[in-house]
C-alpha positions, 0 to 999 in steps of 0.5 A: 386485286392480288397483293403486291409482290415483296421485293425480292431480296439479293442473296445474303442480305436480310435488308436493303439500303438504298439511295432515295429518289432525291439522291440525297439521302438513304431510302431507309436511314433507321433499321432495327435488326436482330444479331447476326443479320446482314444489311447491304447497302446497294445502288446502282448507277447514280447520277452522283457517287455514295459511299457508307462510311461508320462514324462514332457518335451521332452528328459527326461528319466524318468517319471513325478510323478502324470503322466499317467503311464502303470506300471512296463514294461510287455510283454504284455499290454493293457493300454488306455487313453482318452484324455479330452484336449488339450494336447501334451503328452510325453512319454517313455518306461522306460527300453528302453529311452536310445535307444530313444523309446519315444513317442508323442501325440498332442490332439487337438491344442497340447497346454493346455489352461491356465487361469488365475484366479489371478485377480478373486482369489484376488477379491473373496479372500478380505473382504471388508473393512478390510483394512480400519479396520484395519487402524481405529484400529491402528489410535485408538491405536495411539489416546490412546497412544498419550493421555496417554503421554499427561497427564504424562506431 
């Protein structure tokens, strides 16, 4: 018996997320990507609408403002994401969280790189010498008042 034929992938999507047969819940809720794939999430002709909705942490139910965001649930959709980092990217079907349909996908290391620029902001940030101006100015004004005293007495 010759091996089954891979299901063909649409154009520019290295994976497929689709609805399962239950209708409530993605078909593959866990993928593991490298960085710079593209997951679309496709379905076509549901009996109930679906939508993919990025949330901000594991077990919220609704979704994160600015995130990645389908749109209004659908029952049919076609909505692709290239993920350009290392990520791990949550996410939910609004109209159906609360029966858990919830989704992950860990690109590349799953964890965002953090750099931190605070040392490199400060030194960017500072004029040189201002400090020491303004300790000039104050020890100038402090030199007038102090002479201005002196001759009132």
């Amino acid at each position: 018996m010759p091996p089954a034929d891979e299901p063909v992938l649409p154009e520019g999507c290295d994976f497929v997320v689709g609805v399962d047969d239950s209708g409530y819940a993605y078909d593959t809720p866990d993928l593991a990507i490298e960085v710079g794939q593209t997951v679309c999430w496709i379905w076509e002709d549901e009996s109930m609408g679906h939508n993919v909705a990025q949330i901000e942490n594991e077990g919220d139910t609704t979704r994160m403002l600015g995130g990645k965001y389908s749109g209004m649930s659908m029952t049919s959709v076609d909505y692709r994401v290239t993920f350009d980092k290392d990520q791990t990217f949550l996410y939910i079907c609004e109209p159906h969280v609360t029966m858990d349909m919830v989704g992950k996908v860990v690109v590349g290391t799953g964890v965002m790189e953090v750099v931190d620029n605070s040392y490199e902001d400060n030194e960017s940030n500072s004029v040189p010498g201002f400090t020491a101006g303004l300790s000039g100015m104050a020890l100038a004004a402090a030199v007038i008042m102090f002479g201005g005293r002196k001759s009132e007495l």
